[in-house]
N, C-alpha and C positions, 0 to 999 in steps of 0.2 A: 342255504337259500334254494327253494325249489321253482324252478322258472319255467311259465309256460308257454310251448311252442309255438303257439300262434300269437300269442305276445311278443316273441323275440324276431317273428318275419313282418310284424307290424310295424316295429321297432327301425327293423331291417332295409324294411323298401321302404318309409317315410325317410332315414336319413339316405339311404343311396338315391332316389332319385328326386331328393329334396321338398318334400310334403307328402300332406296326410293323404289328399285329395288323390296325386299320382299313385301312391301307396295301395289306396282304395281300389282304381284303377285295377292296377297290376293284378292285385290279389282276389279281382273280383267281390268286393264287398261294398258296403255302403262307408262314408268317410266316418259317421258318428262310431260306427263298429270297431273301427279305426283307433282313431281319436281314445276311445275307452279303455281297447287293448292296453295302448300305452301307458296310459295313465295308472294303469293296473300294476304295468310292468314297473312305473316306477315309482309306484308305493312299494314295491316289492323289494326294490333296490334302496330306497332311499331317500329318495334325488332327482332334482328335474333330469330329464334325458335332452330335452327342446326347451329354447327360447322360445315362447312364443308372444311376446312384445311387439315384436312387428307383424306383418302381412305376412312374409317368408317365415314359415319356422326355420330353426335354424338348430345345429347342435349345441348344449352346452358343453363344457369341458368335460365332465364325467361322461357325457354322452358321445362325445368324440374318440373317448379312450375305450371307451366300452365298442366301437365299430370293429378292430380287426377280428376280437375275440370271438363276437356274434356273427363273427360272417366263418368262422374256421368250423364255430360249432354245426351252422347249418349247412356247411360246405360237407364235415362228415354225415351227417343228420342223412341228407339226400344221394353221397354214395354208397350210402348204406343201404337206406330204403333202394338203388339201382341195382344194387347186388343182389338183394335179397329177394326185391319183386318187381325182375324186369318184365313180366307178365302182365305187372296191374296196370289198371285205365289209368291214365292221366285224369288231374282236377285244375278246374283255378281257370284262370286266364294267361293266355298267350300273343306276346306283340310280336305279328307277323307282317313285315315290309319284303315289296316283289314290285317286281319292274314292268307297268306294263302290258306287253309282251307275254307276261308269267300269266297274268292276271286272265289276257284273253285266250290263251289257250290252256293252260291248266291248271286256273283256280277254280273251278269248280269239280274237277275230280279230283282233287286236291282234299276239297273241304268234304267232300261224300266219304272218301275214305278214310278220312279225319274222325268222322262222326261216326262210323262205324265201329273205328281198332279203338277210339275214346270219347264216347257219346258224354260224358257229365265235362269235357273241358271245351271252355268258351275261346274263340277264334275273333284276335281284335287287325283287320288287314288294316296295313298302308299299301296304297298304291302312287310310286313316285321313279324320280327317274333313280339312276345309283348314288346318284353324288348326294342326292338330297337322304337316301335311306339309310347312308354311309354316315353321315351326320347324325341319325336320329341312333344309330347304334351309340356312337361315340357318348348321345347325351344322357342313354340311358332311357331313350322311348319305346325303343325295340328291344324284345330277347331276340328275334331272327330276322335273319331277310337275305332275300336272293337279290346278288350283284353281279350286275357287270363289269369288268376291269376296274375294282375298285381301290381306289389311293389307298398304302401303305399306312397300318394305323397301328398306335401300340396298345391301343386299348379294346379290339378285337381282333378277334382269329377266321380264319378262312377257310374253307375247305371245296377244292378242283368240283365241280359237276360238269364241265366236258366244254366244250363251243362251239359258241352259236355261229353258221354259216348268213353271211348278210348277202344282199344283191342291191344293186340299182335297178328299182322298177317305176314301170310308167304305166298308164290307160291302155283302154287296146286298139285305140288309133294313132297311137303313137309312130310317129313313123322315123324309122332310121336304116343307115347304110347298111349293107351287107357285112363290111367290117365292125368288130370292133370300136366301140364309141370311145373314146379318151376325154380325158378333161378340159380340152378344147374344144370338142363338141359340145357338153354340157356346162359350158362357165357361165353361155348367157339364159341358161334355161331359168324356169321358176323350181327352185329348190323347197319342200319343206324339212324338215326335220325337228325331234326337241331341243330346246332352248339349253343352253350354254350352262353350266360345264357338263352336261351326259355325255356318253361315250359314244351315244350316235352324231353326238354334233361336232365333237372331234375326229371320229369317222370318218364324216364330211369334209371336215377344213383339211383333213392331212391328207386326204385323197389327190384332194386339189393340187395343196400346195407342195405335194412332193414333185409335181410336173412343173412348178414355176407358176402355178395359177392360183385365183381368191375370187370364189363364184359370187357373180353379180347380183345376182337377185335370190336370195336366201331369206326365208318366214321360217317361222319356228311355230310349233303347235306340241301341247303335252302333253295331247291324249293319241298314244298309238291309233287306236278305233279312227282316230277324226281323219289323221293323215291319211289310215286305208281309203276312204269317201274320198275324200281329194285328190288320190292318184287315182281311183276307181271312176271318177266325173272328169280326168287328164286338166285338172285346175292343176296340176304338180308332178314333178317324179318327186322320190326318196330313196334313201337306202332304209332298206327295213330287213327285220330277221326272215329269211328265206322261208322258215318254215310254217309263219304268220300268214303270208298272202297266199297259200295251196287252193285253198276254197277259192278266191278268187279267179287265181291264175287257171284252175280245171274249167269255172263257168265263164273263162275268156272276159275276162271285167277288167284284169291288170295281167300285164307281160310282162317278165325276167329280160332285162336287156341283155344283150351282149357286149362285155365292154374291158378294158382291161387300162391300166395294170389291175391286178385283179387288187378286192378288198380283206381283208383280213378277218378271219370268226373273230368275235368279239369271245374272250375268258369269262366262266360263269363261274359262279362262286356259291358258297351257302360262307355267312356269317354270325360269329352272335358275340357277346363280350367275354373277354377271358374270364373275367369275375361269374361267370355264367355257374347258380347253381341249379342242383334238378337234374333233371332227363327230359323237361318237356322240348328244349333246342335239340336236342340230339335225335327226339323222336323227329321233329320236324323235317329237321335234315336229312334222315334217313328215308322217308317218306318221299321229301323232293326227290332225293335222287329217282326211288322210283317212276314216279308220276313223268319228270323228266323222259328219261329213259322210253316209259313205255307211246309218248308222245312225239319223241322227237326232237323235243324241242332244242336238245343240244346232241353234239356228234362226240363222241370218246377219240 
């Protein structure tokens, strides 16, 4: 039986991340394109590969035994092609999830230099907080994404990109002691920060609560950008990554408080699933770390 390769990644990403439609997605095509492959593949084999009775395809039983095989053969398929031509441009499409944060300071040199080292591959962003990108890896939405201290998972991998230094900042009429602010000075202030479970919003409650205190008046908002405006107009403080508010703090719009105990860099991470095949995650990854690096955005 002679089987062809873009049949078997058809094949491949309809049954891992459950449809043709995702499938299409992924691999950047249209679904009918999809849909065909398949159907090709399994006149060629035989045998239905999918249920499709219902709404959800789904695997049939030959189609279910056929998955680790197909995933071993493309698994050497693509370290082969990495071996052999770690030179060539990437193709296809890529799900890239970032925090943020990432978003407003280094996605777009990000994606210029993306578009340079591999001008024919498409760039599909999430912007969310970790907990939520952490999820979209687990479900098979994402091939990458930059995290912050993200929960222990056995169905992706991790890798250190450095940490990010946080501050509690306010407006610049902000007025406070000479000392050090503590958590009793800010428990009755207006808090904002993003919503529950991000790692800034536990940032926040542990901050508090390791002094014996649970801040009064606490709003939550998603979009870093919006929180900047709002300490920026002193409608709020927050803790946000140090290295976000520079522009501001240089044209005196928002000030770095002084305060302690001090807060902890938040751990940055690159992600993708262990099932990860290809080199487009790996290009990725390697990419961040630069762009990282040459921005600042985290500290080694």
């Amino acid at each position: 039986m002679v089987v062809n390769l873009q049949r078997l990644e058809a094949y491949y990403w309809a049954a891992r991340l459950g449809g043709f439609g995702a499938a299409a997605a992924h691999l950047g095509l249209t679904q009918p394109s999809v849909s065909v492959r398949i159907r090709e593949l399994e006149r060629e084999v035989g045998t239905a590969l999918f249920d499709r009775s219902s709404r959800n395809v789904r695997l049939t039983a030959p189609g279910a035994a056929m998955f680790d095989y197909v995933e071993r053969v493309l698994t050497l398929l693509h370290d082969l092609e990495g071996h052999i031509g770690r030179g060539g441009r990437l193709r296809g499409l890529v799900r890239f999830g970032v925090p943020d944060s990432f978003a407003l300071l280094c996605l777009a040199k990000f994606l210029k230099q993306l578009d340079r080292d591999h001008p024919d591959l498409n760039v599909a962003v999430t912007v969310d907080n970790s907990r939520v990108l952490s999820q979209k890896l687990e479900e098979g939405t994402l091939d990458v994404a930059i995290l912050g201290s993200p929960p222990p998972s056995k169905l992706f991998r991790v890798e250190p990109l450095g940490a990010q230094p946080v501050s509690w900042v306010a407006g610049k009429d902000f007025r406070s002691p000479k000392r050090p602010l503590t958590p009793e000075d800010l428990v009755r202030r207006q808090i904002v920060t993003n919503p529950a479970p991000s790692p800034s919003f536990s940032l926040v409650m542990d901050w508090f609560s390791e002094s014996g205190f649970v801040p009064t008046r606490l709003s939550t908002c998603s979009s870093i950008s919006v929180i900047i405006g709002l300490v920026s107009a002193g409608a709020a403080i927050s803790v946000l990554p140090t290295r976000i508010v520079q522009d501001q703090v240089r044209k005196k719009q928002i000030k770095i408080l002084n305060f302690e105990p001090p807060l902890p860099a938040v751990s940055m991470f690159a992600a993708f699933p262990k099932r990860t095949i290809g080199r487009a995650a790996q290009e990725v990854v390697a990419l961040s770390k630069n762009i990282l690096a040459d921005t600042g955005f985290v500290e080694n």
